[in-house]
C-alpha positions, 0 to 999 in steps of 0.5 A: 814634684814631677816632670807633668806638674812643671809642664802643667805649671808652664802652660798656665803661667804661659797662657795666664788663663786655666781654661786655655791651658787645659785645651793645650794640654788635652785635659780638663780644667779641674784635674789642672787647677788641682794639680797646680794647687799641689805644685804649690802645696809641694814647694809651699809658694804661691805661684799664682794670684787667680781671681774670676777675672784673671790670673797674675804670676807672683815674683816666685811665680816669675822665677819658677817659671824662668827654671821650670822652662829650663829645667824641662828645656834640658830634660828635651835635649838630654832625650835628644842628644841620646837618641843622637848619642845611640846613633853615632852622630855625637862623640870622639873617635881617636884616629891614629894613622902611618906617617906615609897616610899622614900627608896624603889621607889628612887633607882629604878625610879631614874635611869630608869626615867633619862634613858627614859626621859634624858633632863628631870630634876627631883626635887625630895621631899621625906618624904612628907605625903599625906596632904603636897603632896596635898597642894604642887600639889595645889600651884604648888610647886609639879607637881606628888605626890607618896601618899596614897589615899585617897586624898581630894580634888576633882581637883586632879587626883589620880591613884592607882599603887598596894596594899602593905600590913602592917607590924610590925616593932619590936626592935630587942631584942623583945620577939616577934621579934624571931617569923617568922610572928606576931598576931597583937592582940599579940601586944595589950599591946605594946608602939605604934610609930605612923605617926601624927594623927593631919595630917590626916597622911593615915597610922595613920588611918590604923594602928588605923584600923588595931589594931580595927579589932584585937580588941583593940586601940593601945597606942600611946605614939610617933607620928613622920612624918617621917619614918626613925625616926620611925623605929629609934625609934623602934630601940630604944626600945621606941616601936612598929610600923605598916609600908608598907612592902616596909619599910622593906628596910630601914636597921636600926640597932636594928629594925626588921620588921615581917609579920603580920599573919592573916587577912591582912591590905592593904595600897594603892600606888597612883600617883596623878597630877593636874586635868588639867595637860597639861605639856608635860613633867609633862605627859611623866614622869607620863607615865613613872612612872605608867609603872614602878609602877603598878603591873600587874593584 
């Protein structure tokens, strides 16, 4: 049995009358009736009572139509959904992003990704820093990363997206926190609130960075990794912290976040895959992202 003899079958059993299948079928009536005969011969069942009146479908004749049109509907939509596959539009992508993207990309990528790529399915990981994103991307945990260059191992693609600048994150009853942008050598004596130092966290270095340049080391007396907690924890009153301007949009009651006046620090906004991604869908939605994220020249 072949995929034609289903098809031929349908036809008949559809238009009960061979001669009109054979013109659906752009064919002629008597390669048709054999074929039908041989579908028969093959399943040993009479599908089809014929007369020189007319043709009738018997009970198995019923049945057999019911899964050949099933049968050939599914061979229709396993092309289809191939040829969907091959183009990207079908999928899931693992997305993993920093806990400083978390609250301000999700809200806004979300809805435009599933817009543009509805029958893509987006398993997203927040809160991740950059080594966790790398460690996922190599064991295939992760298919894109949202991360902070620099990124360490050479099999991974990075893009950089845009710059965001630091800024401080105060308590709100801080001395500091009524000015309208802060020094940050004014912030030499503060309790600092740190991303971990033992991960090679990208903002731990920064804010050590930062802090050098204005000429002093800062006194770190809190490491956390992620950054709800450790706005909370300024909140709290436990201290100060350098974050991504983006932060800002994480609303915690008791903390408030000010510019740094001055000489600006920058951190980078990347998406990183696998060197060798080659997964149409993982593609179209990298694609995606970086027309929503890169900021224009």
């Amino acid at each position: 049995m072949e995929l034609r003899h289903l098809r031929y079958y349908v036809a008949v059993a559809e238009e009960l009358h061979f001669g009109r299948a054979a013109q659906r079928l752009h064919m002629a009536q008597p390669p048709l009736s054999q074929q039908i005969k041989q579908l028969e011969a093959e399943i040993g069942v009479v599908l089809l009572n014929r007369s020189t009146r007319r043709v009738e479908l018997t009970p198995a004749g019923e049945r057999f139509l019911d899964r050949a049109r099933a049968i050939l509907a599914d061979v229709d939509h396993a092309g289809d959904e191939a040829q969907r596959v091959a183009a990207g539009e079908v999928g899931r992508v693992a997305l993993g992003l920093i806990g400083s993207a978390t609250y301000d990309l999700l809200p806004t990528i979300v809805p435009a990704l599933r817009k543009a790529c509805p029958d893509i399915v987006l398993d997203l990981r927040g809160e991740l820093l950059t080594p966790a994103q790398e460690e996922g991307l190599r064991d295939g945990t992760l298919d894109i990363c949202i991360l902070r260059p620099p990124v360490r191992d050479p099999g991974l693609r990075v893009r950089v997206l845009r710059q965001e600048p630091l800024i401080a994150v105060l308590p709100a009853a801080h001395p500091l926190a009524e000015r309208d942008g802060i020094r940050l050598e004014d912030l030499r004596d503060e309790p600092f609130i740190t991303y971990p130092s033992r991960h090679r966290s990208v903002l731990h270095d920064a804010t050590f960075d930062a802090c050098q340049r204005a000429g002093f080391v800062p006194k770190v007396v809190q490491e956390v990794s992620e950054t709800s907690t450790l706005v909370v924890f300024v909140a709290a009153g436990l201290g100060v912290a350098l974050v991504p301007e983006p932060v800002r949009h994480l609303t915690i009651t008791g903390a408030v976040y000010r510019p740094l006046v001055g000489e600006p620090s920058f951190v980078e906004l990347a998406v990183a895959t696998r060197g060798d991604e080659r997964s149409p869908h993982v593609l179209r939605i990298l694609e995606a992202l970086r027309s929503l994220l890169t900021t224009p020249d």
